[in-house]
N, C-alpha and C positions, 0 to 999 in steps of 0.2 A: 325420591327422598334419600335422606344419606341411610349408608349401608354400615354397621361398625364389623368389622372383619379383624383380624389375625392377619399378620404378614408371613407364618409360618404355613397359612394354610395355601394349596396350588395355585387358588385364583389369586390370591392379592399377593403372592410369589411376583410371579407374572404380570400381574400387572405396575407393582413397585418397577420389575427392570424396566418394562416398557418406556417406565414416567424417566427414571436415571438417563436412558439412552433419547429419549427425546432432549430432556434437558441438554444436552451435550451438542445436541444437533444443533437446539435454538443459541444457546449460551457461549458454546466455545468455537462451532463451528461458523454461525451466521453471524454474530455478536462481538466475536472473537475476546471472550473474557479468558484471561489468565487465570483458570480455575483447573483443579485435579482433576486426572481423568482415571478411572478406572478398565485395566484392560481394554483401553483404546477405545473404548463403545459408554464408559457409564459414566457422568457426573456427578459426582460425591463430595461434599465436603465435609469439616469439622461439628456441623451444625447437621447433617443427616443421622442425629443420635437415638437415645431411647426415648428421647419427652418428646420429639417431631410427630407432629402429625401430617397427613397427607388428605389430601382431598381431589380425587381422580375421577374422570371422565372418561370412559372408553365405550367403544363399540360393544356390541354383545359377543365379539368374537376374542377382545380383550385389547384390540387396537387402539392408542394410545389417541385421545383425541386434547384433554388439556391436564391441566394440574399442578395444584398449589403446595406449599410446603408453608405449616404453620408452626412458630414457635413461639413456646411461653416465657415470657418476661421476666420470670422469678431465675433467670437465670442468665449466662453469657446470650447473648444475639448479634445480627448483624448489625444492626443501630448503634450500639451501645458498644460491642466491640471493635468496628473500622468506621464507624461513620459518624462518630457522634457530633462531630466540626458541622454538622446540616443542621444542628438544630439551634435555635435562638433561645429555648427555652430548656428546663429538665426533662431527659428523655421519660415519656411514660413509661412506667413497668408495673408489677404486680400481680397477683393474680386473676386478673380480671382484665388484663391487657396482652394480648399475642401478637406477635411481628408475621406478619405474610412476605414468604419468598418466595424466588422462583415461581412464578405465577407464568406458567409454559404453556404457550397455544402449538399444537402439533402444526410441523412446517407443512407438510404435505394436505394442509385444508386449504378450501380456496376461501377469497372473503367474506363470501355469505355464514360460510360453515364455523369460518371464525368469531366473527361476530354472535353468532349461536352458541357458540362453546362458551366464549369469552362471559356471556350472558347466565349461560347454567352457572359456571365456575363463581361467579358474583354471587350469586342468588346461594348455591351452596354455603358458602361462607360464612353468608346471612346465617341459614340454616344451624351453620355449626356454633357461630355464638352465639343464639339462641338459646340453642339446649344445652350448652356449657357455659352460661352464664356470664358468657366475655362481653365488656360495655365496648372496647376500643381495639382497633386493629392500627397498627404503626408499621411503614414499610417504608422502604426509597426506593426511588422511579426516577428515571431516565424524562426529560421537559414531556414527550410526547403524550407518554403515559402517564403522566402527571394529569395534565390538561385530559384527558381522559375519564379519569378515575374522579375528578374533580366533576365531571357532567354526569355522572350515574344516578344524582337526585339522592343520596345517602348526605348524612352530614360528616363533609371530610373538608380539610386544610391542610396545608402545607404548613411544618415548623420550625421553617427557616426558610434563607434565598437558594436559587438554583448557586452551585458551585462546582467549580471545574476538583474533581480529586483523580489524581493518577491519568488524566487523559481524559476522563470522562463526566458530561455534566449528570449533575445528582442533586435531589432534593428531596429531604424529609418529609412525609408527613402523617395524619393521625385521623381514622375516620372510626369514628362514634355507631354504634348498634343498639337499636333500641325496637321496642315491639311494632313501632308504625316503620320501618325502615324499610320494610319491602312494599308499604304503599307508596312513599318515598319512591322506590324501583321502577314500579307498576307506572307513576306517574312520567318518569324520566325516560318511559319506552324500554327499561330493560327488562327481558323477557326470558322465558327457556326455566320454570321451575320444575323439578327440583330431582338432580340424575345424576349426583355422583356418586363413588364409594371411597369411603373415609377408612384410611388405614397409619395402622400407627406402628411405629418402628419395634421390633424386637428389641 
């Protein structure tokens, strides 16, 4: 089940760098996104503020296994501030609408472990709009993960065409959370409930 913690306090200290310094790994090193680095080791950006939330997956020892970064609509996002040429329609927002980013499977799993993680991490998510009352989750995905995200058995869309921005293809889209959505999950074979800890930025 999700955990709600304090970043102030040692565990979710710790386990915040771990999520930064993986991101970095997957994002700028394998990915190679032109994005900030902090101290050579952390990925950070403008959008790592105080309304972000987190939603982390680690070992019992605090090793970084995946984790998402969730942000609220009610304000600037990545959608709506670089990308909003993906969408065909009005970008959703509101309070009842949060953008999923950074959505990072630790490089050093193999793909059974991945696909496990990747599975909790879904299932989390569910979890957290749930008990915060979020109906829609909006993010852009690279075609792969697109096609992906789109077979999880939730009800998601894409809202607009894939398009080529800066070198890389991108496409918007917008997936719906309601009470039967993790029989939705169950049905679709996505499995691994429910093992993250949910920490929100100082």
């Amino acid at each position: 089940m999700l955990r709600d913690i304090q970043v102030k306090t040692q565990a979710a200290d710790a386990a915040m760098r771990a999520m930064f310094e993986a991101r970095k790994k997957v994002f700028v090193d394998l990915l190679q996104w032109d994005l900030p680095v902090l101290a050579g080791r952390y990925e950070l950006d403008q959008f790592d503020h105080p309304d972000a939330h987190y939603l982390i997956l680690s070992e019992t020892d605090g090793t970084h296994l995946a984790s998402a970064r969730l942000l609220p609509t009610t304000g600037p996002h990545l959608l709506d501030s670089h990308f909003a040429e993906l969408t065909d329609e009005p970008i959703p927002h509101g309070p009842a609408v949060y953008e999923i980013t950074r959505f990072c499977l630790d490089r050093t799993l193999t793909a059974i472990q991945r696909r496990e993680a990747r599975d909790r991490l879904v299932r989390s998510m569910v979890d957290f709009a749930l008990e915060h009352r979020i109906t829609t989750y909006t993010g852009v995905a690279e075609p792969a993960w697109l096609r992906q995200i789109l077979t999880f058995g939730w009800s998601a869309r894409a809202l607009g065409a894939v398009k080529s921005i800066n070198g890389m293809l991108l496409a918007a889209l917008r997936i719906e959370i309601a009470p039967d959505t993790h029989a939705r999950l169950d049905r679709a074979g996505i499995v691994g409930r429910h093992a993250c800890l949910h920490a929100e930025a100082a």
